[in-house]
N, C-alpha and C positions, 0 to 999 in steps of 0.2 A: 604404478601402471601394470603390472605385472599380476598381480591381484584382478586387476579388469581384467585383463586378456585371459587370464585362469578362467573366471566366472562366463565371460562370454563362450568360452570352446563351451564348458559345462553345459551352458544353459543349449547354445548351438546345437550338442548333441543330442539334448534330451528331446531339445524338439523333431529334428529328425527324426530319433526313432520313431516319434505319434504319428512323423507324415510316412515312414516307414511300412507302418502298422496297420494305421487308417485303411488306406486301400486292400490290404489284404484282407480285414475285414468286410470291406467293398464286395471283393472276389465270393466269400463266404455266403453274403447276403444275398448275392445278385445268381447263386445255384440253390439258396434253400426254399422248400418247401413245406417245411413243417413251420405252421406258425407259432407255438411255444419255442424252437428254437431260433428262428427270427426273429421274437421281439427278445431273446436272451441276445442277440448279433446286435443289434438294434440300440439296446441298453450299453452294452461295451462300446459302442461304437460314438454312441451320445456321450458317454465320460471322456473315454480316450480325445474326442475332438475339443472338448472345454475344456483339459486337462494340458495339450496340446496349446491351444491359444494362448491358455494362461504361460506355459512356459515362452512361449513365440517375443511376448515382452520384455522381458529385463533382456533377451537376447539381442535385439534390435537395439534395444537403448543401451548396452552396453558397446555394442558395435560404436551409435553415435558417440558416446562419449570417449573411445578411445580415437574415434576423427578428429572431433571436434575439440574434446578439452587435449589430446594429446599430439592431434597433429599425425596420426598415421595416415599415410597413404594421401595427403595432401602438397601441394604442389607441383610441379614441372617434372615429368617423369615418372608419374603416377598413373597411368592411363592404366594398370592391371585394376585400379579401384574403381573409377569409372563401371568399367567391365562387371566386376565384381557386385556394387551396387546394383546396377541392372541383371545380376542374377538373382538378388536378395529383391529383388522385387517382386519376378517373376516364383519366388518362392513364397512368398506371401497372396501374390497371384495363385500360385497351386494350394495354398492353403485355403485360401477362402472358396475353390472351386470343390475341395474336399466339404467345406458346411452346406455349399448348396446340394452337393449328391448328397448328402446325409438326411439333409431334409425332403427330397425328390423318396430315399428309401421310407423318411417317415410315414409319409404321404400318400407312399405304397403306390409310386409314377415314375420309379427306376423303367429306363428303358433298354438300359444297355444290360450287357451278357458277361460274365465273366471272365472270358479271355479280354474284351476290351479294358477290364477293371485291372488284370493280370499286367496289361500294355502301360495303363496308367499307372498303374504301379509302382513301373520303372523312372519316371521321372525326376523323384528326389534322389533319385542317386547318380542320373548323370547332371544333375543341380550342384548337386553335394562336390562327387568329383572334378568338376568345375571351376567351383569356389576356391577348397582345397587347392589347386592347381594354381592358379590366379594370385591366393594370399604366399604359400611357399614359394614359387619358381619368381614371379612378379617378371613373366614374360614380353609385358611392355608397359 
């Protein structure tokens, strides 16, 4: 079990950083005007997001397999996983809203401005500290 919960933080983290990332790329794209350095934004921004996904999987499926085959955070007195769960969704929910701006930049039909991309930004980190908080304290 230990082994999972290793690979899961791992994989956890790695993704974060892309959702991390992502948007500051976002930020980058959404003030450039040079188009040789926007389809260079463009290009990091199309890896780091399929790069990003691909880790987002064994993460999530390492999660279920420590519920499911191991029984964390199941039964009576578990309501922090609950909780937790529906934060892992709404992060997967912010994930997939990062490949639709991605593709909105491809498309060159970004609307928003950089400081809003700045704002968006912020969200995987109070996701992040959230979770974090939730898995260690197991406040209820």
């Amino acid at each position: 079990m230990l082994w999972i919960k290793a690979l899961h933080i791992v994989f956890i983290v790695s993704w974060f950083a892309g959702l991390f990332y992502l948007p500051r790329i976002f930020v980058n794209l959404a003030q450039e005007s040079e188009a040789v350095a926007a389809a260079r934004l463009l290009g990091m921004a199309r890896r780091l997001y399929r790069f990003t996904s691909i880790l987002a999987v064994p993460a999530v499926l390492l999660g279920v397999w420590l519920m499911v085959g191991y029984g964390i955070g199941v039964g009576p007195g578990n309501g922090w996983m609950h909780a937790k769960l529906g934060l892992v969704v709404l992060t997967i929910g912010y994930h997939h809203a990062c490949g639709s701006l991605l593709k909105k930049f491809e498309m060159g039909k970004n609307r928003r401005s950089h400081t809003w991309y700045r704002w968006f930004n912020e969200v995987p980190v109070l996701l992040l500290l959230a979770i974090v908080i939730l898995v260690i304290v197991k406040p209820f």
